[in-house]
N, C-alpha and C positions, 0 to 999 in steps of 0.2 A: 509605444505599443510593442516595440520587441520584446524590452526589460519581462512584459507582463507575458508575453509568450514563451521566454528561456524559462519563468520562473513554474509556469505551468508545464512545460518541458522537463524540468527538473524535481518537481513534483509527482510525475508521471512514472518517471526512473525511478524513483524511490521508493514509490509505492508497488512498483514491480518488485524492483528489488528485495523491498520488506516481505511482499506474499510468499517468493520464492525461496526466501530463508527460512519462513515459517511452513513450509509444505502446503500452499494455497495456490491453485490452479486459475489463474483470472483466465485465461483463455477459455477452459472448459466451463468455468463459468458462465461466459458470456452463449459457449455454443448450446450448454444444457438449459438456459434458460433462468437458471437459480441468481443470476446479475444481469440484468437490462442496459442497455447505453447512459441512461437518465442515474441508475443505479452509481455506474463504472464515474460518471461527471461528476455526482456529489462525492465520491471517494478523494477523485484527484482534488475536488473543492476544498474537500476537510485537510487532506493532508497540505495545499500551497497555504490555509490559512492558518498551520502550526506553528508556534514559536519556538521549536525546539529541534528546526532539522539540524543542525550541531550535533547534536547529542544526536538525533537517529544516526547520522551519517556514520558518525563513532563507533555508535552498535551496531551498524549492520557489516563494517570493514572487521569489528569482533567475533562474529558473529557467521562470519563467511562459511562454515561447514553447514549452519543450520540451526535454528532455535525449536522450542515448543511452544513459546507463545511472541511475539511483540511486547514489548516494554509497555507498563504500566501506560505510559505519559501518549501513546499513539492510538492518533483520536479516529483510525478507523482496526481498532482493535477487536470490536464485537464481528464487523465484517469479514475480514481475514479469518477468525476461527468458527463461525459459523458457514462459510464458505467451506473451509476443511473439513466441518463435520459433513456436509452434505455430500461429500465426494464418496 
């Protein structure tokens, strides 16, 4: 049971990490309404059941001033820039 807890712990950074290089506010998200709890669960879902955090990890240490989008291969891609348009 930890394993599965570090791994959604690790999933959870990531996906912080990812909004915040791509200019996505998940907090303001959650206060404005525009992302739900139920919402913010299926994100951190999609992203612990990725095969490619490697490669995110790599992009996001590249990556550290800032991007305009999330890499093709990141499977909450639509969320993160629809999050930022709404802002």
């Amino acid at each position: 049971m930890l394993a599965w807890m570090r791994r959604i712990s690790a999933s959870a950074d990531r996906m912080g990490r990812m909004a915040t290089t791509v200019g996505t506010d998940l907090g303001a998200a959650l206060e404005q309404g525009t992302l739900g709890p139920s919402g913010l669960r299926g994100a951190v879902a999609r992203c612990q059941g990725c095969t490619e955090t490697c490669a995110c990890d790599t992009w996001l240490d590249t990556h550290a001033a800032g991007a305009d989008a999330p890499p093709a291969y990141c499977r909450n891609i639509d969320l993160f820039l629809e999050l930022r348009s709404a802002d």
